[in-house]
N, C-alpha and C positions, 0 to 999 in steps of 0.2 A: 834611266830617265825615260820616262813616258811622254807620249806627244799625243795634243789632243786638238782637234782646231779650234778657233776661237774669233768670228767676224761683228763685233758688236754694232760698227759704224755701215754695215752693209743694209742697204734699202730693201726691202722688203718686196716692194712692188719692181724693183728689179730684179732681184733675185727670182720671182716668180717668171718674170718675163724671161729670164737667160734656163729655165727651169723647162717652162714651155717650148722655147725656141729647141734643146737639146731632146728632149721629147718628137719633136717633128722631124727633125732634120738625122735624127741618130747619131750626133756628135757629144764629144766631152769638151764642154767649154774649159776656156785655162784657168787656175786659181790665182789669185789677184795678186796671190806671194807663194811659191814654190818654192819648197824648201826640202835641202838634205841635212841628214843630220848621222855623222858618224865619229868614231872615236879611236883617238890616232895613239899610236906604239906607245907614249907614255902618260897614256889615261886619260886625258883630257877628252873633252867633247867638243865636237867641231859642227857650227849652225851656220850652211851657208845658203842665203835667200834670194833669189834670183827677183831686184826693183831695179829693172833699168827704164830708164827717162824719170825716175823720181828724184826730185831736188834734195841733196844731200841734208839740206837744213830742216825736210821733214820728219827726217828718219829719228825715231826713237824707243832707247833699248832701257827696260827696266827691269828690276829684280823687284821682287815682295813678295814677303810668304810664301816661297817656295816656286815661285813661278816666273817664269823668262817671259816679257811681253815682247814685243816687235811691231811698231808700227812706222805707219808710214802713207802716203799720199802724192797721187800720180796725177796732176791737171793735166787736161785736155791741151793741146797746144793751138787748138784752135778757138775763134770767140762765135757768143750763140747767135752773131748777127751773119758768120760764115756757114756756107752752105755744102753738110756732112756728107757726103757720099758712103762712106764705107768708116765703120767705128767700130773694130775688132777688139781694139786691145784694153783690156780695163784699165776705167778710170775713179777715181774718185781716194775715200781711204779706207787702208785695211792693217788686219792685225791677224798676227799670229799669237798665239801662245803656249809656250811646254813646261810641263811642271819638270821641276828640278827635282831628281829622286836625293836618295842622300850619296852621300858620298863626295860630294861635288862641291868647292872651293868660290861658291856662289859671291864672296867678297871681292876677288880677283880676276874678273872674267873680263874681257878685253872684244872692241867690236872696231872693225874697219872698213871702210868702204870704197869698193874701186872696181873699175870698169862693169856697172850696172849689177855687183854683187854684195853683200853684204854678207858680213864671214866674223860670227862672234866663237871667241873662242873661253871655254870652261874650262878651267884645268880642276883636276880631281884634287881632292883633300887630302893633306899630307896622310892624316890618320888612316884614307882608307886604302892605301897605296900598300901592296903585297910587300912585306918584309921579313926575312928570316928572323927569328930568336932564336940565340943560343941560351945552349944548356948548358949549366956548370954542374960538376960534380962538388958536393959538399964534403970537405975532411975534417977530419978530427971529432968528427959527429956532433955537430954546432950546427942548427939552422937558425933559423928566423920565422916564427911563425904569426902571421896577419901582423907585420911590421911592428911587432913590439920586440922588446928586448931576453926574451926569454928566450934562452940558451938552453940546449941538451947537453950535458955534462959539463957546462959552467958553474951550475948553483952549489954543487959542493968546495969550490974553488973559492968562495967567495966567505964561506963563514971558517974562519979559523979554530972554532972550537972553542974559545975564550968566551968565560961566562962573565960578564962585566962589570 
Protein backbone atom coordinates (compact mmCIF):
# COMPACT_ATOMS: atom_id res chain seq x y z
CA UNK A 1 0.00 0.00 0.00
CA UNK A 2 1.45 3.35 -1.04
CA UNK A 3 0.76 6.66 0.76
CA UNK A 4 0.73 9.77 -1.04
CA UNK A 5 -0.79 13.22 0.47
CA UNK A 6 -3.52 14.64 -0.89
CA UNK A 7 -5.06 18.39 0.55
CA UNK A 8 -7.50 19.64 -2.20
CA UNK A 9 -9.82 21.99 0.32
CA UNK A 10 -6.57 23.64 1.59
CA UNK A 11 -6.30 27.64 0.89
CA UNK A 12 -3.59 28.47 -1.04
CA UNK A 13 -3.01 31.86 0.36
CA UNK A 14 -2.73 30.07 3.67
CA UNK A 15 -0.81 27.60 2.92
CA UNK A 16 1.77 30.18 1.42
CA UNK A 17 1.37 32.18 4.69
CA UNK A 18 2.20 28.88 7.13
CA UNK A 19 5.01 28.25 4.29
CA UNK A 20 6.55 31.64 4.98
CA UNK A 21 6.01 31.73 8.69
CA UNK A 22 8.12 28.12 8.87
CA UNK A 23 10.79 29.71 6.56
CA UNK A 24 11.35 32.46 9.27
CA UNK A 25 10.97 31.15 12.22
CA UNK A 26 12.81 27.53 11.34
CA UNK A 27 9.99 25.49 12.51
CA UNK A 28 7.82 22.40 10.92
CA UNK A 29 4.35 23.40 11.10
CA UNK A 30 1.70 20.33 12.17
CA UNK A 31 -0.30 18.46 9.25
CA UNK A 32 -3.90 19.16 9.64
CA UNK A 33 -4.16 15.06 9.85
CA UNK A 34 -1.23 12.90 10.92
CA UNK A 35 -1.47 9.80 10.19
CA UNK A 36 0.23 6.22 10.92
CA UNK A 37 -0.27 3.59 9.00
CA UNK A 38 0.87 -0.13 9.70
CA UNK A 39 0.10 -3.74 9.36
CA UNK A 40 -0.83 -6.05 12.07
CA UNK A 41 0.09 -10.13 12.54
CA UNK A 42 -2.71 -11.18 10.35
CA UNK A 43 -2.34 -8.95 7.37
CA UNK A 44 -4.58 -6.29 7.65
CA UNK A 45 -3.63 -2.73 7.50
CA UNK A 46 -4.16 -0.35 10.15
CA UNK A 47 -4.83 3.82 9.29
CA UNK A 48 -4.86 5.56 12.45
CA UNK A 49 -5.38 9.69 12.10
CA UNK A 50 -4.86 11.71 14.78
CA UNK A 51 -8.59 14.72 14.47
CA UNK A 52 -9.13 15.71 17.83
CA UNK A 53 -11.71 18.42 18.45
CA UNK A 54 -13.25 17.56 15.07
CA UNK A 55 -17.09 16.73 15.16
CA UNK A 56 -17.47 13.10 14.57
CA UNK A 57 -20.32 14.00 12.12
CA UNK A 58 -17.67 15.50 9.86
CA UNK A 59 -15.54 12.79 9.39
CA UNK A 60 -15.66 10.92 6.04
CA UNK A 61 -14.14 7.60 4.88
CA UNK A 62 -14.47 6.49 1.26
CA UNK A 63 -13.26 3.90 -1.07
CA UNK A 64 -13.14 4.37 -5.12
CA UNK A 65 -10.88 3.23 -7.63
CA UNK A 66 -8.38 2.15 -5.53
CA UNK A 67 -8.02 4.76 -3.14
CA UNK A 68 -8.84 5.39 0.69
CA UNK A 69 -9.93 9.17 1.12
CA UNK A 70 -10.20 10.61 4.83
CA UNK A 71 -11.79 13.66 5.30
CA UNK A 72 -12.82 15.75 7.68
CA UNK A 73 -13.20 19.36 9.30
CA UNK A 74 -12.07 21.21 12.44
CA UNK A 75 -14.04 24.73 13.32
CA UNK A 76 -12.67 27.31 15.10
CA UNK A 77 -14.38 27.20 18.58
CA UNK A 78 -14.30 30.73 18.61
CA UNK A 79 -16.54 33.49 16.61
CA UNK A 80 -14.87 36.30 14.14
CA UNK A 81 -16.54 38.87 16.34
CA UNK A 82 -13.86 37.35 19.33
CA UNK A 83 -10.73 38.60 19.63
CA UNK A 84 -7.76 35.72 18.60
CA UNK A 85 -4.83 36.03 20.61
CA UNK A 86 -2.96 32.97 19.65
CA UNK A 87 -4.46 30.36 16.65
CA UNK A 88 -1.98 27.44 16.63
CA UNK A 89 -3.84 24.63 15.79
CA UNK A 90 -5.36 23.98 12.37
CA UNK A 91 -8.46 24.89 11.35
CA UNK A 92 -10.67 24.44 8.61
CA UNK A 93 -10.92 21.08 6.21
CA UNK A 94 -8.69 18.45 5.28
CA UNK A 95 -8.12 15.28 3.46
CA UNK A 96 -5.91 12.50 3.30
CA UNK A 97 -5.48 10.02 0.68
CA UNK A 98 -3.74 6.36 0.24
CA UNK A 99 -4.04 4.31 -2.75
CA UNK A 100 -4.96 0.83 -2.03
CA UNK A 101 -2.16 -1.50 -3.52
CA UNK A 102 -3.69 -5.05 -4.22
CA UNK A 103 -4.19 -7.43 -2.07
CA UNK A 104 -6.27 -5.70 0.22
CA UNK A 105 -10.15 -6.66 1.03
CA UNK A 106 -11.10 -2.88 0.11
CA UNK A 107 -15.17 -4.23 0.40
CA UNK A 108 -14.73 -4.91 4.25
CA UNK A 109 -12.75 -2.12 5.80
CA UNK A 110 -14.15 -0.83 9.03
CA UNK A 111 -13.52 2.83 10.56
CA UNK A 112 -14.05 4.04 14.24
CA UNK A 113 -13.77 6.78 16.06
CA UNK A 114 -12.67 7.58 19.64
CA UNK A 115 -10.84 9.86 21.92
CA UNK A 116 -9.65 12.27 19.06
CA UNK A 117 -8.38 9.21 16.89
CA UNK A 118 -9.63 7.72 13.88
CA UNK A 119 -8.55 4.01 13.33
CA UNK A 120 -9.76 2.46 9.96
CA UNK A 121 -9.01 -0.90 9.60
CA UNK A 122 -8.30 -2.99 5.89
CA UNK A 123 -8.16 -6.40 6.22
CA UNK A 124 -6.18 -8.18 3.45
CA UNK A 125 -7.86 -10.43 0.77
CA UNK A 126 -8.59 -13.88 1.44
CA UNK A 127 -6.81 -14.73 -1.97
CA UNK A 128 -3.67 -12.84 -1.06
CA UNK A 129 -3.12 -14.38 2.45
CA UNK A 130 0.16 -16.89 2.52
CA UNK A 131 -1.14 -20.57 2.27
CA UNK A 132 0.45 -23.90 1.83
CA UNK A 133 -0.66 -26.31 -1.16
CA UNK A 134 -0.16 -29.68 -1.00
CA UNK A 135 1.05 -32.06 -3.08
CA UNK A 136 -0.37 -35.20 -3.99
CA UNK A 137 1.37 -38.02 -5.40
CA UNK A 138 -0.51 -39.50 -8.63
CA UNK A 139 -1.00 -43.61 -8.73
CA UNK A 140 -1.74 -45.95 -11.13
CA UNK A 141 -0.34 -43.37 -13.63
CA UNK A 142 -3.72 -41.38 -14.22
CA UNK A 143 -3.54 -37.54 -14.24
CA UNK A 144 -5.61 -34.94 -15.38
CA UNK A 145 -4.20 -32.73 -17.73
CA UNK A 146 -5.78 -28.72 -18.26
CA UNK A 147 -8.97 -30.30 -16.48
CA UNK A 148 -10.13 -32.39 -19.07
CA UNK A 149 -10.76 -35.87 -18.94
CA UNK A 150 -7.87 -37.40 -20.54
CA UNK A 151 -6.47 -40.18 -18.65
CA UNK A 152 -2.89 -41.88 -18.96
CA UNK A 153 -3.50 -45.53 -19.31
CA UNK A 154 -7.30 -45.23 -19.26
CA UNK A 155 -7.89 -45.13 -22.98
CA UNK A 156 -7.20 -48.65 -23.65
CA UNK A 157 -9.69 -49.59 -20.73
CA UNK A 158 -12.31 -48.03 -22.43
CA UNK A 159 -12.47 -49.69 -26.03
CA UNK A 160 -13.13 -53.38 -25.83
CA UNK A 161 -12.01 -54.48 -29.07
CA UNK A 162 -15.54 -55.15 -30.37
CA UNK A 163 -16.06 -54.02 -33.95
CA UNK A 164 -19.69 -53.09 -34.13
Amino acid sequence: MSVFRFEPFRDPARELDRLMSMAVSGTRGPLGMPLDVYRGEDGSYHVEADLPGVDPDSIEVTVDSGALTIQAERTPPYRDSQQVIVAERSQGSFARQLSLGEGVDSQNLTADYADGVLHVTIPASPRSQPRRVEITHATGGSRTISRSAVEQGDASAGSTGEAG
